[in-house]
N, C-alpha and C positions, 0 to 999 in steps of 0.2 A: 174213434171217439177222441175229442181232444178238448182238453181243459184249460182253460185261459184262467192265469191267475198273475194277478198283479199284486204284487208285495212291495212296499217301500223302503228297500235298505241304504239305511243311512251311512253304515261300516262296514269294514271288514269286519269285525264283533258281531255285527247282529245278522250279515250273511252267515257267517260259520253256527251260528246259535240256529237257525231258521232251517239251517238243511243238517242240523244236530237230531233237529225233534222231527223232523221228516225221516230221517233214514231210521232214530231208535224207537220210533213211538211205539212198533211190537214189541221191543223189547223192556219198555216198558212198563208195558200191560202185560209183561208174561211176566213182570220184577213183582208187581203186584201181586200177581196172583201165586205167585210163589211165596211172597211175604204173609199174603191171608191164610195158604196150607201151612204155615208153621205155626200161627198163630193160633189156628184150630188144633193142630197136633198138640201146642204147647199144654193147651186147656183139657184136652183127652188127657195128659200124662199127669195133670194137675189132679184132676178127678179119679184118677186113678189112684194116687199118692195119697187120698182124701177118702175115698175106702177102704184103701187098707191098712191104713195107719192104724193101728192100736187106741183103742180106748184109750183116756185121761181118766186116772183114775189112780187105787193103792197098786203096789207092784206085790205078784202072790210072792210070798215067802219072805218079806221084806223086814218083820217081825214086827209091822207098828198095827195097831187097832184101834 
C-alpha cells in the first residue's frame, strides 16, 4: 500500500511542526485521555469529600441553644 501525500512546506518551522503532529498524534490522544481519567477521578474524590463531610449545623456539646 502506498500513500501519496503532498504537503506544502514553506520552512523549516512548518516541516519540523508537520512531522511533530505526525510522530506525537498517539501520544496525544493518550495525553487526553489520561487528562479525562483525572478529571473523573478528581470528581469521584470530590463526591466523596461531599458525603462525608459532616453536617452544617450546632456542634454537640458546644454549650449554645
Amino acid at each position: 500500500m502506498q500513500v501519496d501525500m503532498q504537503v506544502g512546506i514553506r520552512s523549516v518551522g512548518s516541516a519540523l511542526r508537520l512531522a511533530e503532529s505526525v510522530l506525537l498524534a498517539g501520544g496525544q490522544r493518550q495525553a487526553r485521555r489520561n487528562a479525562w481519567a483525572a478529571v473523573c477521578e478528581n470528581r469521584r474524590y470530590a463526591a466523596d469529600r461531599e458525603r462525608d463531610a459532616p453536617q452544617a449545623g450546632p456542634v454537640p456539646g458546644s454549650g449554645r441553644r
